[in-house]
PAMIPA-740375 format. One record per atom (N, C-alpha, C): residue in one letter; z, y negated, x negated. Coordinates in steps of 0.02 Angstrom, whole numbers, plus 50000, padded with zeros to 5 digits. Each point is the difference from the previous one (the first is absolute). Layout:
% PAMIPA-740375
aZYX...
This chain:
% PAMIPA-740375
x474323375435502x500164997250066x500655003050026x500484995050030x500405002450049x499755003950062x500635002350023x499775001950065x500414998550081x499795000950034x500234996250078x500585006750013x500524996550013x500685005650036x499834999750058x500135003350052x499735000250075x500755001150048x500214998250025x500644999950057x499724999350058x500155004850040x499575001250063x500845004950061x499845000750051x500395001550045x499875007450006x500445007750004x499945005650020x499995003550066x500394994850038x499945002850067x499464995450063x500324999150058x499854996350037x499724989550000x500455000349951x499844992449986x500994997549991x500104995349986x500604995950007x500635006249948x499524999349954x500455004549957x500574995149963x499744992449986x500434996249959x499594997249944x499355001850017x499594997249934x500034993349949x500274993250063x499924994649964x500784999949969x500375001850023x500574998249947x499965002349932x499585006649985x500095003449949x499424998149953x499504997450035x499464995849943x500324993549988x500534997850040x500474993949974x500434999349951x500125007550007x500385002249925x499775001149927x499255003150022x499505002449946x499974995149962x499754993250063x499434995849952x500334998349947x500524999149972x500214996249929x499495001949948x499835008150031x499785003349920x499234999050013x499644998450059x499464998249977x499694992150010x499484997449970x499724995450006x499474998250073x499895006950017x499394997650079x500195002850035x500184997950073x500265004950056x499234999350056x499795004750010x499605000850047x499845002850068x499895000350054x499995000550060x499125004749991x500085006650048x499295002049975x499755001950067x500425001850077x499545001350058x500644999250053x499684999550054x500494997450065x499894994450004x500314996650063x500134994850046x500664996350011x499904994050044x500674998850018x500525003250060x499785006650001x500335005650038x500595001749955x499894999849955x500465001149930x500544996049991x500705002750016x500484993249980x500475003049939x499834998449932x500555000249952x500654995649999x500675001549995x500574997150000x500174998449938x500144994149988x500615000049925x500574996550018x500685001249976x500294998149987x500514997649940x500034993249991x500254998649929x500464992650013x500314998749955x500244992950001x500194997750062x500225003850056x500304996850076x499325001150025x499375002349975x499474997450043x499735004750008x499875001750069x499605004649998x499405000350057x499305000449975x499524999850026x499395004649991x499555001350042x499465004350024x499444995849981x499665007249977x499474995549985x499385005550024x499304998450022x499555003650026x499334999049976x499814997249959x499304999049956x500304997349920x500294997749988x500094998849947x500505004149951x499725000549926x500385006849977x500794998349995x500465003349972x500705001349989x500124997049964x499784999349949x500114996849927x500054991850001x499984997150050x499764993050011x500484995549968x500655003250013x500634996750017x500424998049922x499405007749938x500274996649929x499484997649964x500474995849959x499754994249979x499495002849929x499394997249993x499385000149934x499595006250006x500165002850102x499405006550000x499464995550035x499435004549984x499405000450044x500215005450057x499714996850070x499885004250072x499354998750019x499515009250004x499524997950047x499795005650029x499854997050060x499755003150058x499415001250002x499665006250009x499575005349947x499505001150074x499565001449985x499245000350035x500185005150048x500565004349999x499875004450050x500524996650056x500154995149979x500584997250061x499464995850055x500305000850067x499794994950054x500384996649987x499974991750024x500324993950003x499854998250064x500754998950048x499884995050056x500114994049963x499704993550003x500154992249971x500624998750031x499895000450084x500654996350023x500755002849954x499945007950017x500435003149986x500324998049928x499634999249950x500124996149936x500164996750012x499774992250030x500184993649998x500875001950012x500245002850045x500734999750034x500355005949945x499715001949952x500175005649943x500384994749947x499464994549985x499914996149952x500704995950027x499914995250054x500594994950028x500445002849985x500105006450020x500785004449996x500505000849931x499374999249959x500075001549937x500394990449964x499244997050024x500534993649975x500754999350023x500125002650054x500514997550043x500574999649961x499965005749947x500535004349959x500054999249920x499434994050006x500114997049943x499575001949923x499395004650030x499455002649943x499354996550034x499764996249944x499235000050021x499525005149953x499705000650032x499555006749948x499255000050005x499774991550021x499254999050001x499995002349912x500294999249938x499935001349932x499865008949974x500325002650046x500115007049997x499445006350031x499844997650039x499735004450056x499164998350013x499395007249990x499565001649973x499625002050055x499594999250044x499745002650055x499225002249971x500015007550034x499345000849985x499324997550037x499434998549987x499324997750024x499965004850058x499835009949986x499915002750042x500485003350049x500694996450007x500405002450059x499734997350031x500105005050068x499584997950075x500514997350050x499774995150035x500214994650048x500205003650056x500654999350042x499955001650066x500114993950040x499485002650038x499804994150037x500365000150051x499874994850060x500535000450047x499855004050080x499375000349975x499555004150060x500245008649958x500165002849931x500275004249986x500685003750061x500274993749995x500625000550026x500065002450070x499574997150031x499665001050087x499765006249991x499425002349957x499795005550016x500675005749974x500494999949970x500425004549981x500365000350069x500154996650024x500644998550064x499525003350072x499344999849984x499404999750066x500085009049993x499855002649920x499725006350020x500815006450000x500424995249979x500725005050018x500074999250083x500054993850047x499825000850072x499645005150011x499395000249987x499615005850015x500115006349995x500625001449942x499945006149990x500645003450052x500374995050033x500445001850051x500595003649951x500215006950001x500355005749994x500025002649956x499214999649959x499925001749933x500044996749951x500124993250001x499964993649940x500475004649964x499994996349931x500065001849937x500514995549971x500384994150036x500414997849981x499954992749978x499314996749995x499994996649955x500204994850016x500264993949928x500454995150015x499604994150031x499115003150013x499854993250016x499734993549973x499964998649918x499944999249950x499224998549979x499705002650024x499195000249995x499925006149929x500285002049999x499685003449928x499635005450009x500065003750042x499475005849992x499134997250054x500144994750033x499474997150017x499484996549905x500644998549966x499684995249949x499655006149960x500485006949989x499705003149938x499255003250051x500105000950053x499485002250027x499264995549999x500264994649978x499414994750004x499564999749918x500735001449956x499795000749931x499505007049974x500165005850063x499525004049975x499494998750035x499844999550041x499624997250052x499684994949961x500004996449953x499554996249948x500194992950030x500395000250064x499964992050048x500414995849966x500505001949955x500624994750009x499914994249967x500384995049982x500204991349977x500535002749932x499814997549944x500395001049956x500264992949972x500635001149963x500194992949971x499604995449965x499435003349964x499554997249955x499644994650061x499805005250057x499304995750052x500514992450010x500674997549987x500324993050032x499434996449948x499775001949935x499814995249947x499164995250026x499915004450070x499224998449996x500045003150068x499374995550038x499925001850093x500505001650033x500564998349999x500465006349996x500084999750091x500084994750042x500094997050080x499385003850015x499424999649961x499375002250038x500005009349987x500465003349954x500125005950006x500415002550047x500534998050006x500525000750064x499614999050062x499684993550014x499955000550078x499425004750002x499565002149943x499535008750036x500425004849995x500575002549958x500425006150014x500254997750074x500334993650013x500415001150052x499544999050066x499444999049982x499684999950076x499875011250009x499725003049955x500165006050005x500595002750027x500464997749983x500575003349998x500134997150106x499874996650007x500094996550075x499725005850060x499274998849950x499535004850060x500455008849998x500385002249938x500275006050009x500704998050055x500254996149983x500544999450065x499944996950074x499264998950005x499944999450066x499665004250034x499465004849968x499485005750008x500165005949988x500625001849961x500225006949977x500715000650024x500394994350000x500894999250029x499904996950062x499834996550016x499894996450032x500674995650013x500284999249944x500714995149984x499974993450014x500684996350017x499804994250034x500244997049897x499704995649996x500234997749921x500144993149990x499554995650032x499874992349992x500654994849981x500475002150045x500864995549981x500215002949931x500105005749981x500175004349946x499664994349925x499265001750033x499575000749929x500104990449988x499984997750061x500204992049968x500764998249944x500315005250037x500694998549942x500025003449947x499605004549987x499985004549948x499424995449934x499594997750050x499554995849941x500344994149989x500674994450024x500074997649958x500495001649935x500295006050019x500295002449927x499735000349963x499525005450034x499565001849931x499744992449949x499604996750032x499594994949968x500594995449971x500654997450018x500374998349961x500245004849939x500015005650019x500135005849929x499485000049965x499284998950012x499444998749953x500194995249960x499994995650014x500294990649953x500625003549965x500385003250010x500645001049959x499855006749955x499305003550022x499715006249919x499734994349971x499844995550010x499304995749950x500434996349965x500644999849994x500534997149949x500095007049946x499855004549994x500095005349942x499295002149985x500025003849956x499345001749962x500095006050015x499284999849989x499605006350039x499745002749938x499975005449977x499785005149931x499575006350050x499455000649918x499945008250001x500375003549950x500635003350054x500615003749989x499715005049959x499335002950017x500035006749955x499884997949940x499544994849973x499914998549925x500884996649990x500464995350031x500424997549981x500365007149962x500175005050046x500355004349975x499845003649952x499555001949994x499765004749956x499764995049920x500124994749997x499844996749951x500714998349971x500585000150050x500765001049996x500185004849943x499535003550020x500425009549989x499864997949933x499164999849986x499754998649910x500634993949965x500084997350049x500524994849927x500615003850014x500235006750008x500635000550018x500525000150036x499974994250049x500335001250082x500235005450014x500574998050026x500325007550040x499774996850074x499905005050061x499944999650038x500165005050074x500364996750031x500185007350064x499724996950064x499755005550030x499834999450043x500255001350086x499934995650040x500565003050065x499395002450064x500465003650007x499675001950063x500434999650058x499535000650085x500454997750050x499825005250021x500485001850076x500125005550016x500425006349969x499485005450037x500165007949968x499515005049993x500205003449960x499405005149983x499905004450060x500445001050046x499945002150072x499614993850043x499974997750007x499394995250026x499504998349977x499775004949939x499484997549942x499305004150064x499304994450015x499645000350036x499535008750001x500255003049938x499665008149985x500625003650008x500464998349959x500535007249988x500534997050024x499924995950061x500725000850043x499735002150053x500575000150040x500045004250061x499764994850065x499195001549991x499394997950030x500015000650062x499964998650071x499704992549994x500394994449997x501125001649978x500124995650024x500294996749911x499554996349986x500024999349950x499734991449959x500194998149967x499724994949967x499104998850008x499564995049984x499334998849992x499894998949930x500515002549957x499875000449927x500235003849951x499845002449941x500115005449963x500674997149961x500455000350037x500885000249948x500145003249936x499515004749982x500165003849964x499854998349930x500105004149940x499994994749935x499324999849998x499315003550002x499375000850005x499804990850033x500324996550055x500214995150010x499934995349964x500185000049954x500104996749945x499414996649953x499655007149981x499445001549970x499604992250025x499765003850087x499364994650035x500424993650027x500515001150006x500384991850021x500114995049922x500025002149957x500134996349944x499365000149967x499545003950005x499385001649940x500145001449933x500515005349998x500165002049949x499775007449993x499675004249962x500105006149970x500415005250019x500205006450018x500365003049983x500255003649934x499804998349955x500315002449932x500614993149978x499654994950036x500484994849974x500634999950053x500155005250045x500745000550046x500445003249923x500684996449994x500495001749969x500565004550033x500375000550013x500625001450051x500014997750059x499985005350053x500104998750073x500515000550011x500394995150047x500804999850014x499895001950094x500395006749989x499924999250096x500645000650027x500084994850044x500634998350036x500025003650073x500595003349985x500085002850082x500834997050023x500025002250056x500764998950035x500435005649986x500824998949997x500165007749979x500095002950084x499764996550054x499585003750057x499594997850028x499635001050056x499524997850045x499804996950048x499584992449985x499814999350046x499464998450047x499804996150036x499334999750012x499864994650071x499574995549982x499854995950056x499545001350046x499924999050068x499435002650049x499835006650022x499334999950016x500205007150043x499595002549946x499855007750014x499915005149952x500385006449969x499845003949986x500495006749992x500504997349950x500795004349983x500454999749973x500525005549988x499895005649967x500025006850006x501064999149982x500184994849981x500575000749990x500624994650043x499434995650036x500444997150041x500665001350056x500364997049994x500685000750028x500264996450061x500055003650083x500094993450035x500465000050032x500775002449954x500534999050027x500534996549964x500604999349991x500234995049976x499914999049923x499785006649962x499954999749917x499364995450011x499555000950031x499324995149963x500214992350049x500344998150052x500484993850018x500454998249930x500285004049953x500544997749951x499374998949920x499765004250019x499514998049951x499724993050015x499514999150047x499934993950014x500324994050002x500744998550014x500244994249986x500344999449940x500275007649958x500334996949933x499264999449947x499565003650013x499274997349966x499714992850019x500174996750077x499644993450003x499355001150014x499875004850047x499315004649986x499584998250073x499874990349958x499704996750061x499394996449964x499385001150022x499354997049961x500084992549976x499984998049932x499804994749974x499604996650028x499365000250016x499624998150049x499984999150069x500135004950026x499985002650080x500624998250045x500695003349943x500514999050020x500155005550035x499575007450037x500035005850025x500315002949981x500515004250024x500545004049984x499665007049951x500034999749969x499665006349958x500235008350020x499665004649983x500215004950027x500215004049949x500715002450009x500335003849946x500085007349995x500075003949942x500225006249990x500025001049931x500275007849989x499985003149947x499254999449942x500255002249925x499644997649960x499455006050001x499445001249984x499345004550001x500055002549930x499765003449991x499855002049927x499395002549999x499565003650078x499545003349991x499464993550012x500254993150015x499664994349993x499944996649943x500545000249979x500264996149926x499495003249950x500255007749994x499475004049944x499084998750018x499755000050067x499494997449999x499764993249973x500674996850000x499754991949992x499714999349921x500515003149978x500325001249917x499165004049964x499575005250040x499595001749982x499264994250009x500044996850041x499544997350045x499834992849937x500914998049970x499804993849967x500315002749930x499905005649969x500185000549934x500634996349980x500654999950056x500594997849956x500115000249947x500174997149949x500445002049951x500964998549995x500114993650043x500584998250016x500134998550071x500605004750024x500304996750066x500534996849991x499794994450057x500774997750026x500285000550059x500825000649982x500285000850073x500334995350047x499674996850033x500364994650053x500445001450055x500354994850015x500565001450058x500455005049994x500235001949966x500355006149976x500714998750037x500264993049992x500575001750044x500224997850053x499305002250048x499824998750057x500475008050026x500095004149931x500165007950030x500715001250002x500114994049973x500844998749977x500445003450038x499965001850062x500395001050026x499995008550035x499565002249988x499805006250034x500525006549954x500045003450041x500475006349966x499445005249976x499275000350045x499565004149963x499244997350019x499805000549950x499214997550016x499375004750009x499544998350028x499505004550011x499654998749953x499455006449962x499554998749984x499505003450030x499304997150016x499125004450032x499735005049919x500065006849987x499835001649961x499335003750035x499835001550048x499515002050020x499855000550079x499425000850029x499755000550055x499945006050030x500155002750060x499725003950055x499514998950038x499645003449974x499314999150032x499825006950051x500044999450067x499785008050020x500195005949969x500654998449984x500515004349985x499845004449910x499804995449972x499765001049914x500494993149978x500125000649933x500344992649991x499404998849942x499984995749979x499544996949945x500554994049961x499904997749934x499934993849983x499544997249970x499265001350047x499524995649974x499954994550080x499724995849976x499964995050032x499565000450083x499854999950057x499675004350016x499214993850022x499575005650020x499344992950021x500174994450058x500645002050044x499984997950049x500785000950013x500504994249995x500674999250040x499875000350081x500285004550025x500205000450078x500545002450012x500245000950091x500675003250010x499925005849968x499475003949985x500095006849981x500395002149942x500034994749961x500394998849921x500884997950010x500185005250000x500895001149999x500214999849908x500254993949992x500364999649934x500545007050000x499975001649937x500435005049960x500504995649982x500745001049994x500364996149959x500635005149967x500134996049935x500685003249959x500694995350003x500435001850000x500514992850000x500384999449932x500034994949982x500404999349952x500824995450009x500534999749959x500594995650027x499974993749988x500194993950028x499874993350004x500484999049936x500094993949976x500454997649966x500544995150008x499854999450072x500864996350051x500124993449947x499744996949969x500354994849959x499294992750005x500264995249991x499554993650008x499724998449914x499285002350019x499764998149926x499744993749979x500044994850048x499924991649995x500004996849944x500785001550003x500215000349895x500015000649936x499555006050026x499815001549929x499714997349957x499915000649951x499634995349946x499645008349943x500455003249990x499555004349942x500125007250033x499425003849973x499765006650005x500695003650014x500344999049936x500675003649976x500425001950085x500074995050025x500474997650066x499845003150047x499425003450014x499755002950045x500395005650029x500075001250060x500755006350018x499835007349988x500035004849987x499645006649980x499455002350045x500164997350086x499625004350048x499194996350013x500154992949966x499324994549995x499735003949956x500094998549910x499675004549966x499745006850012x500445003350038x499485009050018x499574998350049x499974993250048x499484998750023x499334996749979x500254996049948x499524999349957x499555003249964x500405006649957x499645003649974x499735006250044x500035000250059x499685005450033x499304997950015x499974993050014x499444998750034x499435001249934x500294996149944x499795000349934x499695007549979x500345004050036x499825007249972x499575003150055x500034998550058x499495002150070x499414993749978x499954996649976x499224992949981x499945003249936x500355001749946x499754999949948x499934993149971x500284994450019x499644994149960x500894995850008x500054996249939x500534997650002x499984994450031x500914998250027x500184994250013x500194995249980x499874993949990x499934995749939x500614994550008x499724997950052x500254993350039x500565002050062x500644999550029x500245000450058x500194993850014x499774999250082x500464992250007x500525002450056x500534997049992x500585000650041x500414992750055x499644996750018x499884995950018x499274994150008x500164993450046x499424996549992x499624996349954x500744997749955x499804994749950x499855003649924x499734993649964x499625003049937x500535003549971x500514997649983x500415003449963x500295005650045x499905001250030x500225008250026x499495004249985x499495002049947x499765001649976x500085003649946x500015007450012x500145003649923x499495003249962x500004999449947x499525002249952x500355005949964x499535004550013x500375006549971x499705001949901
C-alpha cells in the first residue's frame, strides 16, 4: 500500500495552504479535504485567475485528479452551491472530479443562527467567530444530533424539520434571539444548495480511499486552518471546533496512522492571525501595518484585516512536534523584502523565567523573547531558483532550519504557482 502525504497549516490558519496543494497535486492522483468548514478560505492563483475556495479541495483546478471532501468536513449546501457557480464561471466543471463523503455533517441554517445567537451572548468574551455555523454543527455531531450528507438519500425534509424545530426552541428559550427573517433566507440557500449536492456523488470516502492506497494511488491530504486553532493543542478557547492537526487526518479521512507518509507543514516567514485571542508576537505599529498590506493580510473569507507580527519559533517548534513534520514550507517570504532587520520569537517570558516550551495557556503574561537577524533589502518576486537567493535570505533560511530541526523544502516568493521554489 501507498500512503496519504498530509499538508496541513503551522500557525494560526491562512498560512497559504491552497496554493501549495495546487502545486503538489501534479504528483498525486487524490486530493482530499479531511476537517473544517466554510470558515476556511483557500486562495489560488493561476492563469489570470484567481479564486477562493472554502469546501472544496485545491486540487480541483487540475485536470484527471480525484477531490474529496472527507467525513470530518462540515458542508454548508448553500455555501457550495455559490462555491460550485464560481467555479463554472471560470470555465471548469468538476461535477466528473469531485467525491463527497456520506458521513460529512450538514450545517444547517438554524446552525448559523445559533453560532451568531451564542457570540451575542457572549458580549466581550466571544471568540471571534465568523458566524458560519460550525462549531454549532460539530457540537451537534458529538452531541449524536446532527444531518449528514448520506440522510439527503432517504427522509431527509422529515430529518431537518425535527433538528430544526430543536434548534428553534434553543434560540428562543436559551437566546432568546429574534431569528424568523434570517432563517427564511438562509433556508432558501440552503435547499437550493441541496438540489445542487444531489448532482455529485456521494461515497464512503473511507473504503474509497483506503482501497486507493491498495491499488497504489498517491494521495495528499489538505487541511484547513492551523495547528494553533487545532480544538486540543491550540490556544483554547479561541480556537477552531476541529482537530487541524495531522491526527486530523487519521478520523477525517478513515485512514490509519501507519498509513500517514510525509507531513508538509506550511508556515508564513511571519505571523499572523485572525480574530480575537492571544498573539504573543503581534505588532501594532507601523511594522505589523507594513506587514499587513505588502502581505494582503485580508481574510479570504471574511475579508478582516488580519493581525500581524513577527515569526514564533516557540509556536512553530510546538506545531512541528504536535504534527510530526517532516517538511516545511516557507510562504510570503517577500512580504520581508524590504526590512533592514527582522525579528525572530525564540522564546517566552513567563514571570520572569524564559522557556521555549509551549505554554498551557497564552496570556498578557507571555512576553516574546526575540533575536534579530539582517533583512535582505532586495525583491525576491523574481526569482526562479534556489541558487538566486541573496546571502541574508539563505542565513534566514537555514537558521530557522537549525532552531526546528526539520527542513525547508518548498519556499514561495510570491502568489502565483510559478513563484514557487523547490529546494
Amino acid at each position: 500500500m501507498t500512503k496519504v502525504d498530509v499538508l496541513l497549516g503551522l500557525q494560526w490558519g491562512d498560512e497559504g495552504k491552497g496554493k501549495v496543494v495546487d502545486v503538489l497535486t501534479p504528483h498525486y492522483d487524490i486530493i482530499s479535504r479531511f476537517q473544517g468548514g466554510p470558515n476556511a478560505g483557500h486562495t489560488l492563483e493561476f492563469n489570470n485567475i484567481k479564486q477562493v475556495l472554502h469546501t472544496i479541495p485545491s486540487g480541483i483546478f487540475r485536470e484527471n485528479k480525484v477531490n474529496i471532501i472527507g467525513n470530518g468536513v462540515v458542508l454548508d449546501p448553500g455555501i457550495f452551491k455559490k462555491e460550485i457557480e464560481s467555479i463554472s464561471k471560470v470555465g471548469f466543471n468538476i461535477s466528473d472530479n469531485l467525491l463527497i463523503s456520506k458521513k460529512a455533517h450538514l450545517i444547517l441554517p438554524t446552525h448559523r443562527l445559533l453560532d451568531a445567537a451564542s457570540e451575542a451572548a457572549k458580549g466581550d468574551t466571544k471568540i471571534g467567530s465568523t458566524l458560519k455555523g460550525i462549531g454549532p454543527t460539530y457540537r451537534d455531531k458529538i452531541g449524536r444530533d446532527g444531518l449528514r450528507v448520506g440522510d439527503i438519500c432517504e427522509n431527509f425534509v422529515e430529518k431537518y424539520q425535527a433538528r430544526k424545530a430543536q434548534h428553534i426552541v434553543m434560540l428562543e428559550k436559551l437566546y432568546n434571539f429574534d431569528y424568523k427573517e434570517q432563517l427564511e433566507i438562509f433556508e432558501k440557500d440552503w435547499f437550493d444548495g441541496i438540489e445542487t449536492l444531489k448532482k455529485f456523488v456521494f461515497v464512503d470516502s473511507e473504503n474509497y480511499i483506503n482501497n486507493a492506497l491498495r491499488e497504489g494511488k498517491t494521495i495528499i491530504a489538505e487541511g484547513a486552518q492551523g495547528t494553533m486553532l487545532d480544538i486540543d493543542f491550540g490556544s483554547y478557547p479561541f480556537v477552531t471546533s476541529s482537530n487541524t492537526i495531522c491526527a486530523g487526518a487519521c478520523t477525517g479521512l478513515g485512514i490509519a496512522p501507519q498509513r500517514i507518509g510525509k507531513v508538509f507543514g506550511i508556515f508564513k516567514a511571519y505571523c499572523t492571525r485572525v480574530g480575537a485571542g492571544p498573539f504573543p508576537t503581534e505588532l501594532f505599529d507601523t511594522v505589523g501595518q507594513d506587514l499587513r498590506d505588502k502581505g494582503h493580510e485580508y481574510g479570504s473569507t471574511t475579508g478582516r484585516p488580519r493581525r500581524c507580527g513577527w515569526i514564533d519559533l516557540v509556536a512553530l517548534n510546538y506545531s512541528i512536534m504536535i504534527n510530526g513534520a517532516t517538511d516545511l514550507i516557507m510562504m510570503k517570504a517577500d512580504v520581508l523584502d524590504e526590512f533592514d532587520t527582522i525579528k525572530v520569537c525564540t522564546g517566552y517570558k513567563i514571570g520572569g523565567n524564559i522557556t521555549t516550551e509551549f505554554p498551557y495557556e497564552l496570556n498578557e503574561k507571555v512576553e516574546p523573547v526575540y533575536e534579530e537577524l539582517p533583512g535582505w533589502k532586495c525583491d525576491l518576486t523574481g526569482i526562479t531558483a534556489e541558487k538566486d537567493f541573496p546571502a541574508e535570505f539563505k542565513s534566514y533560511i537555514k537558521y530557522i532550519e537549525e532552531k526546528t530541526g526539520t527542513p525547508i523544502t518548498i519556499v514561495s516568493v510570491g502568489p502565483n504557482r510559478e513563484q514557487t521554489i523547490i529546494r
